[in-house]
C-alpha positions, 0 to 999 in steps of 0.5 A, a space after each residue: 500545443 504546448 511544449 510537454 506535449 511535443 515528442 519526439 518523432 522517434 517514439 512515434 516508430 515504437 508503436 507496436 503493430 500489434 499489442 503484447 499479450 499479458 506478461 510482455 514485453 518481459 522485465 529485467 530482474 532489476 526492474 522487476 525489483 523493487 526497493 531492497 537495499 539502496 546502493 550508496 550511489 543512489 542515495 546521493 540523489 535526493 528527488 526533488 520534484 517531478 514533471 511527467 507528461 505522458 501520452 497513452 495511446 490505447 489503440 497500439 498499447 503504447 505510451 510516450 512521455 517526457 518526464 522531468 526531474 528536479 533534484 538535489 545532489 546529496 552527495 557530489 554526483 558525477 552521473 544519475 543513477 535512475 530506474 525505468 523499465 529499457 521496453 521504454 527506450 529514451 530517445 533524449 536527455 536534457 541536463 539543465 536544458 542543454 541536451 546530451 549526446 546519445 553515447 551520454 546514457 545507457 539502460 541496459 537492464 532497467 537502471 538508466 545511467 546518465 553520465 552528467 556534463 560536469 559534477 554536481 556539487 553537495 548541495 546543488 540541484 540537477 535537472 534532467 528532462 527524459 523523453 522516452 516510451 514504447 510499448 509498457 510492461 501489461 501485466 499478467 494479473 493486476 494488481 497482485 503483478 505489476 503492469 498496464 491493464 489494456 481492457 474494454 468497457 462493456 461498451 467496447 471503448 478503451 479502459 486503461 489502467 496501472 497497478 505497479 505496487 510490486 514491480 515499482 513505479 519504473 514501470 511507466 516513468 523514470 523514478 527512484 524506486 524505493 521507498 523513501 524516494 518520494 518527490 516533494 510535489 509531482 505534477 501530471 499531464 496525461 493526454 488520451 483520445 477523444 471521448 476519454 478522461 484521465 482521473 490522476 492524483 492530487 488536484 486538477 489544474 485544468 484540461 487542455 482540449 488539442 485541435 484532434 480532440 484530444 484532451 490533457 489532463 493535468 494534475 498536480 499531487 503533493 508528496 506522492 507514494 511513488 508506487 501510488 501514482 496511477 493512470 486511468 484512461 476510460 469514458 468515465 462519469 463523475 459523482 462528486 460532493 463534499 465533505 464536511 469534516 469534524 476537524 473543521 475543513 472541507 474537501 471535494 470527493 469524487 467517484 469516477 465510473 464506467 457508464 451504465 451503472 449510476 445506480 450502483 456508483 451512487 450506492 458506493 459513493 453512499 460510502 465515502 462520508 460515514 467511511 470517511 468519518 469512522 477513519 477521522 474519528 478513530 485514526 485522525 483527520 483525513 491526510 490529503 484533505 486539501 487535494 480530494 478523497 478520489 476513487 475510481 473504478 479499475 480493471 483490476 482489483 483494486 489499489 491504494 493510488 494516492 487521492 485515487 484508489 482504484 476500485 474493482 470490487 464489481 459492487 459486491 454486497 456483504 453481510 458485514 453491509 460496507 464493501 470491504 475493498 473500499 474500504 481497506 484501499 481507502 485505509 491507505 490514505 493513512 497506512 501507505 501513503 500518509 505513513 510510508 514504510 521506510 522499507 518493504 521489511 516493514 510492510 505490515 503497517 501497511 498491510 497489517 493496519 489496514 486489514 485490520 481497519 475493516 474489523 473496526 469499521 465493523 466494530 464501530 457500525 455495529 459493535 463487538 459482535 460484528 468485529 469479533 465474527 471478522 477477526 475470527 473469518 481471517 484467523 485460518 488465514 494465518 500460516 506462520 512461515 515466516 517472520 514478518 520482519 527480517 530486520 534487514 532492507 527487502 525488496 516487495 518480492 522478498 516480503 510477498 513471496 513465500 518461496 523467497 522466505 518472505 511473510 506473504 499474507 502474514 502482513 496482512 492477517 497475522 499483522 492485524 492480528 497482533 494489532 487486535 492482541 495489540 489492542 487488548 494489551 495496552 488498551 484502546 486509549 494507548 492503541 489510539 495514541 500509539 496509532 496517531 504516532 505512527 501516522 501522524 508523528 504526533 498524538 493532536 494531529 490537526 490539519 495543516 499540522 502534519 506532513 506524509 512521514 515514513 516509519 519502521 517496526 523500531 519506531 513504531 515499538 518506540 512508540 508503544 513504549 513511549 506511551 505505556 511506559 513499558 519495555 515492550 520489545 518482548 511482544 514484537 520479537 514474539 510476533 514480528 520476529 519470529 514466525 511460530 505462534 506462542 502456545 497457552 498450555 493448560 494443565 489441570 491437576 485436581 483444584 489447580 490450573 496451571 498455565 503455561 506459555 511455550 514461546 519460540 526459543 523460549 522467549 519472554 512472553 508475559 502476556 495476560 490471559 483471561 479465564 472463563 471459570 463456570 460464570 466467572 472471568 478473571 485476568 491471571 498476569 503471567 508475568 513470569 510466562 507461567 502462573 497457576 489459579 485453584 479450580 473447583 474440580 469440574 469446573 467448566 474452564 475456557 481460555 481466552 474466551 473473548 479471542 483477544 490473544 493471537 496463540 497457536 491454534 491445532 483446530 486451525 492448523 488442522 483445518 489448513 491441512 484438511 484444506 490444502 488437502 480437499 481443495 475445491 473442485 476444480 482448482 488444483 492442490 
């Protein structure tokens, strides 16, 4: 047995006799926080590398780990500043190879504070080896709260998985929990019973067969959204290929299930090539085309795991003939994982991009017709009450939660939304352009060209007026920066119409209109946010007719009202 894969006899006593019920153990409120401002302590520390090797023991629903962390000191460091959840209690630390006396650590709330045996010098590196575990966090209702899912296959065997987006990867190993915390390389070493697999990120390096039947499976991933890492235990089967792509490379894709339902996997994993193409055709080359393209069915909904989305759509069909939850979880790889969100504020190019990245696959099998009826589906699904970004760090709980003052779903549809008017406004050439800038930090990305980079709301409005020449600035603060839609008023007076747009705070808004006059179109400029046009008296008049402007809508806003007010039976108001 190799070394990563002794623990120490300690953890052993953490097995629980009998398994938590979902929501517990309870979180700290520092653990239950992710990203938000950084202290300047943790921002000395700069997270090179990480090792993890962890056991996950389904039938006492614990796990045990030993992680390993190479990092580089920014700034002196006398301690490490670091987040793991304290229902994982660490029961040693080594600094260099040279283990600590117990008094050397503390974890009371959730940041573990590791007092270091001598300073570490700018410029120098530190490694710390922590063993650790216990009885994880299960969560409530994955992936929308964070936590393990303990679950059963139809067969009965175990079916384990993580989703810890909102809660951080602090969940289930020591980390820095914010995100521009991502290590440059992680390697993973998961050991499960007998007759399980464990599909991870990045590439596979082998499985080690243990004298017991266990096995460990180790996994090694480049540059990993922190939050992106993900364990699946489960008995599964594999359908695998690979993909030819037209940017000259190829990479192996695999799609791992529950038994007992080869006929639907193999109509999913249909999926993955034309999905696969619409992305590389329309975004750019597939950003880890040298690990895989993975997915894997989940307990739970879905997520954006890095080289393995999890899938839990249960192979629904729908009209628009693509399964949506692929598809927008596998949107990520570019909108999350390739580009990171340097802060939880801007979350809507994750979220808002990748919504609206379902539309367009839609557009591009079928055509207008397809995208237009997507859009309008998630138009009532806009509610406005918040801005969608503050302009300050927030935590994923300020932005999710509409209690907090956070934008909630608003980074979804309104976000994709203002990419549709986007879109509309600069043209597909320059929304292609600027899109590639943001993921890619270039508009002639190639493989082996481009690195994972982070962005923000200011740098993406850079780059929109970068490639349209133009100061830009008053569409981001009327959609981004505020939370009221702008209003188009329409006044007719005998041959005139005038219109008029009603902005919040009476911002600039020169954004065109176009004007459906009987069975005429014209584009009017409003430059000055106003402008009029002669009508024939009677004349039949539609604004916007083809719905490429995100405005206030009393017809939806009525109909919110209306459902708020006659929820479906059976649920509550």
């Amino acid at each position: 047995m190799t070394p990563r894969l002794l623990f120490a006899a300690s953890l052993i006593a953490l097995i629980a006799a009998a398994p938590p019920p979902k929501g517990l153990p309870p979180l700290t409120a520092q653990t239950e926080r992710s990203g938000g401002a950084i202290d300047p302590e943790r921002a000395k520390q700069q997270l090179d590398t990480v090792d993890l090797a962890i056991e996950v023991m389904p039938a006492s629903q614990t796990i045990a780990g030993v992680a390993t962390l190479n990092i580089t000191a920014k700034a002196p460091l006398a301690r490490l500043l670091l987040d793991l959840d304290r229902n994982l209690p660490v029961s040693a630390i080594a600094i260099d190879g040279k283990a600590l006396p117990r008094s050397a650590w503390s974890n009371p709330e959730g940041r573990l504070i590791v007092d270091l045996p001598t300073r570490v010098e700018t410029g120098n590196k530190v490694s710390a080896r922590i063993t650790y575990g216990g009885t994880p966090h299960v969560a409530v209702n994955a992936p929308w709260d964070g936590g393990f899912v303990w679950s059963k296959t139809p067969a009965g065997l175990p079916w384990v998985a993580t989703a810890v987006q909102g809660e951080g990867c602090d969940l289930f190993w020591p980390c820095l929990d914010f995100p521009t915390a991502e290590p440059q390389s992680m390697d993973l070493h998961i050991t499960v019973p007998k007759g399980l697999k464990a599909p991870s990120n990045g590439v596979l390096t082998g499985v080690d067969k243990l004298a017991d039947g266990r096995t460990t499976w180790n996994w090694r991933v480049k540059h990993p959204n922190t939050y992106a890492i993900a364990l699946n235990v489960a008995p599964y089967e594999e359908i695998s290929g690979i993909y030819k792509s037209r940017f000259g490379n190829t990479f192996p894709m695999s799609y791992w299930y529950l038994p007992g339902e080869e006929k639907q996997a193999k109509a999913l994993f249909a999926e993955f090539a034309p999905t696969i193409d619409f992305f590389e055709s329309t975004v750019g080359p597939y950003p880890f085309g040298d690990e895989k393209v993975g997915v894997v069915e989940t307990p739970h909904k879905g997520m954006e795991h890095q080289t393995i989305n999890g899938y839990g759509n249960g192979y629904a069909k729908a009209p628009e003939g693509f399964d949506w939850l692929f598809q927008h979880e596998f949107a990520h790889e570019w909108f999350a994982n390739q580009l990171t969100a340097a802060d939880w504020d801007d979350m809507w190019l994750h979220e808002g991009y990748g919504t609206y990245m379902q539309p367009l696959y839609g557009r591009w099998r079928e055509g207008d017709g397809r995208y237009a009826a997507m859009m309008l589906a998630n138009r009532v699904d806009i509610v406005n009450r918040a801005p969608i970004v503050s302009g300050k760090p927030r935590s994923e709980e300020d932005v999710y939660q509409l209690d907090k003052g956070g934008p909630g779903i608003d980074i979804y549809y309104k976000a994709s939304w203002m990419l549709h008017t986007l879109r509309y406004l600069i043209g597909d050439q320059a929304f292609g352009d600027v899109t590639r800038l943001a993921v890619y930090g270039r508009t002639d990305p190639k493989p082996g060209n481009f690195q994972p980079r982070y962005s923000s709301t200011e740098e993406y409005q850079r780059y929109v007026e970068q490639v349209t020449g133009s100061d830009c600035r008053w569409f981001f603060d009327v959609y981004l920066r505020r939370a009221a839609l702008p209003e188009l008023i329409e006044t007719r007076d005998g041959g005139k119409l005038t219109l008029t747009w009603t902005v919040p705070d009476n911002l600039p808004f020169p954004m065109p209109v176009e004007v459906q006059i009987d069975d005429r179109t014209v584009q009017l400029a409003m430059t000055s946010g106003s402008t009029m046009i002669a009508v024939a008296p009677g004349a039949h008049v539609v604004l916007d007719p083809n719905s490429r402007i995100l405005r206030r809508s009393i017809a939806v806003e009525e109909t919110q009202a209306w459902r708020t007010a006659n929820p479906p039976k059976g649920t509550n108001k």
